[in-house]
C-alpha positions in Angstrom: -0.5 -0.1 24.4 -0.5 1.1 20.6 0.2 5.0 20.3 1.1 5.5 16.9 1.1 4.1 13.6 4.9 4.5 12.3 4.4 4.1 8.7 2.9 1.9 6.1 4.5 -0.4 3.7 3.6 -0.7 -0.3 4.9 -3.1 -2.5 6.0 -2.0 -6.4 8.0 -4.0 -8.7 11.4 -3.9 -9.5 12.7 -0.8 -11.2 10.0 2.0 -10.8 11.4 3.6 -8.3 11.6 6.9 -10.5 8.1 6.7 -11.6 7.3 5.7 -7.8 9.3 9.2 -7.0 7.3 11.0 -9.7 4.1 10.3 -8.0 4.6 10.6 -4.5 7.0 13.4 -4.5 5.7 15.7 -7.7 1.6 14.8 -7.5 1.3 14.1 -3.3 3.5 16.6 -2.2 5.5 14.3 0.1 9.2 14.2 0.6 11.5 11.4 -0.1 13.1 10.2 3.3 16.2 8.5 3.6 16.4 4.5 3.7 18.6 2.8 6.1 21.7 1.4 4.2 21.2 -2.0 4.4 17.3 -1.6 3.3 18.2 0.6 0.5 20.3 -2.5 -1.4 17.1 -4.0 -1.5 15.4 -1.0 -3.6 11.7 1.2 -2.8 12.2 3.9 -1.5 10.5 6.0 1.5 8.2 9.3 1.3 6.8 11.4 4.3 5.1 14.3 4.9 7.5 17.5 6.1 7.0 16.9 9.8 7.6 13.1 9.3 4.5 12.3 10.6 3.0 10.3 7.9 4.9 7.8 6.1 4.5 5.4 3.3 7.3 2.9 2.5 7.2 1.5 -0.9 9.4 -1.9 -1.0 10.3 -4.0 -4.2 8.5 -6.7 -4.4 8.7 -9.4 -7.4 6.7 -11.1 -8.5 4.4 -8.2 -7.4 0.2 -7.8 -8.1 -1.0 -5.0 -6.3 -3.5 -5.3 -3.6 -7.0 -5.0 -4.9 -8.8 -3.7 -1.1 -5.7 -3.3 1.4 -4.6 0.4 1.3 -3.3 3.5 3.4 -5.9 5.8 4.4 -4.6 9.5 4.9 -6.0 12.2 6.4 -5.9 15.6 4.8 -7.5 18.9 5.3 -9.3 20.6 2.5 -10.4 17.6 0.5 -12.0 19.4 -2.6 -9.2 21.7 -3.5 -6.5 18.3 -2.6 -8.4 16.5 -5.1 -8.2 19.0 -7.6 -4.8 19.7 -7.2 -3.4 16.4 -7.6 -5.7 15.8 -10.6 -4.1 18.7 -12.2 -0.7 16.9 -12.0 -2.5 13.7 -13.8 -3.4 11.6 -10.8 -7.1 9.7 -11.1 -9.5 10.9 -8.0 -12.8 8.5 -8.0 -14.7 9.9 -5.1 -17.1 7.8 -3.0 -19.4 9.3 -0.3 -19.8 5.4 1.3 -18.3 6.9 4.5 -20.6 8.8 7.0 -18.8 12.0 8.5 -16.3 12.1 5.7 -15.3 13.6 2.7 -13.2 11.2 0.8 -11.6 9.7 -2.5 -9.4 6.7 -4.0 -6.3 7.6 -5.7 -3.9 5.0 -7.3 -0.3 5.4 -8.0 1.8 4.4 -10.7 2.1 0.6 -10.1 -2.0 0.4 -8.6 -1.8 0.7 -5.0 -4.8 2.5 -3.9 -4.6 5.4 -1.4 -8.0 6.4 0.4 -7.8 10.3 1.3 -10.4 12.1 3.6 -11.4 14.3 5.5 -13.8 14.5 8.4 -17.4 16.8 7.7 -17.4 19.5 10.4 
């Protein structure tokens, strides 16, 4: 029986690690968790939110193309002022209201993975 979803794994290329950081720590607000040892010689690094209880994984990956559809979805509570927030910081928002029940926008981060955000309508 499933009861969780642990994390989720991006891919980047080699290298961006620090732009990856930029991103996900500076513009999304998460935290950068520490990698394993033996996963941490193989570059990417790991972000969460302060209770640890969403994670994305970014892992090197090379060649790498970004995924066009596949994505994270997350979860957030007060959409609007989210979204304006992490525009401030630089960070594309394209909204799309395709979802019944929800609030929600596409984000893309440095390398162009897409992160879906939303919020269900009360």
């Amino acid at each position: 029986m499933i009861v969780a979803l642990d994390h989720v794994q991006l891919a980047a290329p080699p290298g961006t690690e620090d732009t990856l950081r930029a991103f996900y720590i500076d513009v999304l607000g998460l935290t950068e968790i520490p990698k394993p040892p033996v996963l941490a010689a193989r570059g990417g690094a790991w972000f969460a939110t302060a209770d640890g209880s969403v994670q994305i994984h970014v892992g090197v990956e090379d060649p790498f193309v970004p995924a066009k559809k596949a994505h994270p979805a997350v979860r957030v509570r007060g959409i609007r002022g989210y979204a304006e927030e992490i525009a401030a910081k630089g960070a594309e928002v394209v909204w799309d209201d395709n979802l019944p029940g929800h609030d929600r926008f596409y984000s893309f981060d440095p390398v162009g993975n897409r992160i879906e955000f939303l919020e269900p309508r009360a």
